[in-house]
C-alpha positions as CSV (number, residue, x, y, z in Angstrom):
1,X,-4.7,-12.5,30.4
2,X,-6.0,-9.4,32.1
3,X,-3.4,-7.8,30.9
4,X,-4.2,-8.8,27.2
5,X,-8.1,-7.5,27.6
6,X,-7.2,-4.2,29.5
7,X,-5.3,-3.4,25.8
8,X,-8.1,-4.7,23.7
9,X,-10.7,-2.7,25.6
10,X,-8.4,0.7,25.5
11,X,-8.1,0.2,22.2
12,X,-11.6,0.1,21.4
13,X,-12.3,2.8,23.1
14,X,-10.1,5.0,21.5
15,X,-11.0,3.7,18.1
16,X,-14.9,4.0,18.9
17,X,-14.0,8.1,20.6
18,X,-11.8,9.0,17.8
19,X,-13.8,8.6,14.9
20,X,-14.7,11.5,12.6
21,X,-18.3,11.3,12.6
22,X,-18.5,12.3,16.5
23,X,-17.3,15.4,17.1
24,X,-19.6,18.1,15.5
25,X,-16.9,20.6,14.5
26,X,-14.5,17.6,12.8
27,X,-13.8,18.0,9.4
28,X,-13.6,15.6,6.8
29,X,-10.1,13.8,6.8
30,X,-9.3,11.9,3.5
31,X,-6.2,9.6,4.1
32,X,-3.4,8.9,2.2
33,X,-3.4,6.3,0.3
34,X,0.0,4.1,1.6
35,X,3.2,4.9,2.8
36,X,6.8,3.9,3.0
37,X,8.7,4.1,6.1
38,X,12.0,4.3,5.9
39,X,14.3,3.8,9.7
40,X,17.6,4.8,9.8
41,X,18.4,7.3,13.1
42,X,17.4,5.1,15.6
43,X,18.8,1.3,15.7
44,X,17.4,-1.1,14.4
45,X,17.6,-0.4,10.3
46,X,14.7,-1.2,8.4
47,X,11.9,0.0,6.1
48,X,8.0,-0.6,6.3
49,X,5.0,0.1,4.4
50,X,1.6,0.5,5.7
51,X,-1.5,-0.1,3.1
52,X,-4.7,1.8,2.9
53,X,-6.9,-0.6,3.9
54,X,-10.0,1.3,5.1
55,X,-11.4,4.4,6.2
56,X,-8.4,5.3,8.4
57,X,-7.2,1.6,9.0
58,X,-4.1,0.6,7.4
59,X,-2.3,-3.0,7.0
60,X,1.6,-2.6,8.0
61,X,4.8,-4.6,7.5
62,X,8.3,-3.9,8.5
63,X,11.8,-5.9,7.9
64,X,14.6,-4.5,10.4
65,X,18.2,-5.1,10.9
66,X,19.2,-6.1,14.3
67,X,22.7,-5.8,14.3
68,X,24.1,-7.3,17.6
69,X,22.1,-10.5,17.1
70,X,22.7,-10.0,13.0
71,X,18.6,-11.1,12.8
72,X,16.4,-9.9,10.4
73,X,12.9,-8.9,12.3
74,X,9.7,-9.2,10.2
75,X,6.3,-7.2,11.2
76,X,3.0,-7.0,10.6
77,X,0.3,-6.2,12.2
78,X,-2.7,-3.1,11.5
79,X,-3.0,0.3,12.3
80,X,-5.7,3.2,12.7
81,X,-4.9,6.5,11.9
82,X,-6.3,8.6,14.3
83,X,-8.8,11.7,12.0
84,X,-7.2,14.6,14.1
85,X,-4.4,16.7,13.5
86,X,-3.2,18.4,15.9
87,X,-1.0,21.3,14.7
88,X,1.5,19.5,12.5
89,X,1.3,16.1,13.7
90,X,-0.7,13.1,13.1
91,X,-0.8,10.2,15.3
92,X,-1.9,6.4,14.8
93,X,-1.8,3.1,17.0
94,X,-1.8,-0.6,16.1
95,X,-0.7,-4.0,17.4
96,X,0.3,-6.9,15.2
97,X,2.8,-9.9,15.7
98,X,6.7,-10.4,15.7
99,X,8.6,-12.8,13.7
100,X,12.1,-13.3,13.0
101,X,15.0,-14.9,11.1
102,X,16.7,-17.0,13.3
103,X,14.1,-17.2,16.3
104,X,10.4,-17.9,14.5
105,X,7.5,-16.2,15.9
106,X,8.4,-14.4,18.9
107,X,5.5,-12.3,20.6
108,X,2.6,-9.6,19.6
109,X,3.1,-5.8,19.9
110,X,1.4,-2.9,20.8
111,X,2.2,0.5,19.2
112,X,2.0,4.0,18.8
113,X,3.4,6.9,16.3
114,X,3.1,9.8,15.0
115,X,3.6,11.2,11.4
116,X,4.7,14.7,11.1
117,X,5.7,16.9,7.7
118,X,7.8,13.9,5.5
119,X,9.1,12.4,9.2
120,X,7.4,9.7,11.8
121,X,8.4,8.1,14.8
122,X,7.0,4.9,16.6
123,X,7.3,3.1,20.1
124,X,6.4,-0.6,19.7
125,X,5.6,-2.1,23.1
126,X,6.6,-5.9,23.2
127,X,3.6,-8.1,25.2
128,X,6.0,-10.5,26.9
129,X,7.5,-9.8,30.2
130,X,10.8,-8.4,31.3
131,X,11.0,-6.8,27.2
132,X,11.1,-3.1,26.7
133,X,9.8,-0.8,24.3
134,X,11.6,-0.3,21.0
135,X,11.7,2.9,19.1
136,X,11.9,4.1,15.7
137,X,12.2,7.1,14.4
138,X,13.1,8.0,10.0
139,X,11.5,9.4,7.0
140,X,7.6,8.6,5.6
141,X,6.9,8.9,2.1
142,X,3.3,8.9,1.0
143,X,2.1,7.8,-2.2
């Protein structure tokens, strides 16, 4: 449980220090619209799409291909996309929950990524013990 609001209060803090409107020198970021993710260099397969949903808050959803258990692993969850770029890259964090094929709902995740030129990667922390930390790593497409 402490575990659970030490997250919830990072998270808060970095959305309440990273938004536009508090550093003076900012400039005005307008976000794209949605995207489609495409995985394919790092296992698992799979392809996600995260919806504008907000000022910088986006709604996500993923389907990937877990070979060795021959599971399909659905995703969703919501992310904030952080106003600053810093030189080519722009990075984002959300948390959602975990469900698959053969297993039902499995556990909530914390994540963070990183979209740079027409590529992105991601880490997605599990929040249930003795699990490690996925990665994913393919083409973004905005639209």
């Amino acid at each position: 449980m402490k575990k659970m609001m030490l997250m919830g209060l990072l998270i808060m803090l970095v959305l309440f220090l990273c938004v536009d409107t508090v550093s003076a020198k900012g400039r005005k970021y307008r976000g794209d619209d949605n995207y489609l993710n495409v995985s394919f260099l790092i296992n698992p397969a799979g392809i996600g799409y995260m919806h504008h949903f907000g000022k910088n808050l986006y709604l996500l959803g993923n389907i990937d291909y877990r070979n060795e258990y021959s599971d399909l692993q659905f995703r969703t969850g919501g992310a904030y996309l952080f106003p600053v770029k810093v030189l080519i890259f722009r990075f984002y964090s959300g948390a959602g929950v975990q469900f698959s094929r053969n297993d039902g709902y499995q556990y909530p995740f914390v994540m963070i990524g990183t979209k740079f030129l027409f590529l992105y990667t991601e880490m997605l922390h599990p929040m249930e013990k003795g699990r490690s930390p996925e990665y994913r790593a393919g083409i973004s497409i905005k639209f």
